[in-house]
C-alpha positions as CSV (number, residue, x, y, z in Angstrom):
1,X,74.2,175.6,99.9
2,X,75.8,172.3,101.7
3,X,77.5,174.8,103.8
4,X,74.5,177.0,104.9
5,X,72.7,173.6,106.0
6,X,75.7,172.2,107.6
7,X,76.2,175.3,109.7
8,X,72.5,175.3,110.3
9,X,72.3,172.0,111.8
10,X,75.6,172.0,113.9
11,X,73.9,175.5,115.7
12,X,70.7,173.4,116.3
13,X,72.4,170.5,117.7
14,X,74.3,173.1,119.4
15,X,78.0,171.8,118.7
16,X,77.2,168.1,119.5
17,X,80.6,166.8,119.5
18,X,80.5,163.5,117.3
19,X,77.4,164.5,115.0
20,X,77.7,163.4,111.5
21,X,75.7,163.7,108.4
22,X,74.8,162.5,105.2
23,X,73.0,164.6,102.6
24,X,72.3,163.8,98.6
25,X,71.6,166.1,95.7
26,X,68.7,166.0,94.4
27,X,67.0,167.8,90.9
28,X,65.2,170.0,93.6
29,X,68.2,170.4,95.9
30,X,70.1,169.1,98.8
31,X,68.9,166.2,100.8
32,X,69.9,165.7,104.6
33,X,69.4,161.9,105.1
34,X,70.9,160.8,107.7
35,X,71.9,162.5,111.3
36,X,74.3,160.2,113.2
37,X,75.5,161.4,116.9
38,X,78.0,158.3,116.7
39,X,81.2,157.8,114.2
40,X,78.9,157.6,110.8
41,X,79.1,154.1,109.0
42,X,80.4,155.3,105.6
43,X,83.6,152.9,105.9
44,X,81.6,149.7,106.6
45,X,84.5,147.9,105.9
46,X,86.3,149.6,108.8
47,X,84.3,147.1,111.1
48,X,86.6,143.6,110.3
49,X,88.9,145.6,107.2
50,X,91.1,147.0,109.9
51,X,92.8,146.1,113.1
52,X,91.0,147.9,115.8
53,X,87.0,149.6,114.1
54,X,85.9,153.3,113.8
55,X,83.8,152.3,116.7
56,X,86.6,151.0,119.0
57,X,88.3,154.0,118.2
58,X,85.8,156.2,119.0
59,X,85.4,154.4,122.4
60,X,89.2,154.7,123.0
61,X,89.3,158.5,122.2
62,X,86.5,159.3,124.7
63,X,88.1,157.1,127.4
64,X,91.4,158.5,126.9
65,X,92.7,155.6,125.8
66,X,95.3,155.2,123.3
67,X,94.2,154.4,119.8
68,X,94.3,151.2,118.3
69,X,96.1,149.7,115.4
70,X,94.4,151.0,112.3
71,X,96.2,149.2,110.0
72,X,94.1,147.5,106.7
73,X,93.5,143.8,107.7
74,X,93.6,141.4,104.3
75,X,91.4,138.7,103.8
């Protein structure tokens, strides 16, 4: 079922490159929450928990840029 939806929205958004998702499961079925044409958040802590963020990366990737230092930053 995740699979059928998945495929069904990618087609709709017609390949958007970056597009993520979020869905829950529900008693009644599955759940699409969340549609994010971005890097999606679910590693919050990748903001200040690593060197260089999800969303510099994403930046450098597009520009062509090489990517950052993703190592873990402690605190």
């Amino acid at each position: 079922m995740a699979a059928t939806i998945a495929v069904t929205v990618a087609e709709e958004l017609r390949g958007h490159r970056g597009a993520r998702g979020r869905a829950l499961r529900d008693a009644d079925g599955l759940l699409v929450n969340e549609l994010a044409m971005r890097p999606h958040n679910s590693g919050h802590w990748s903001i200040e928990g690593s060197v260089t963020s999800q969303f510099e990366q994403h930046l450098r990737a597009v520009l062509d840029w090489p990517l950052g230092d993703s190592a873990t930053v402690a605190r």
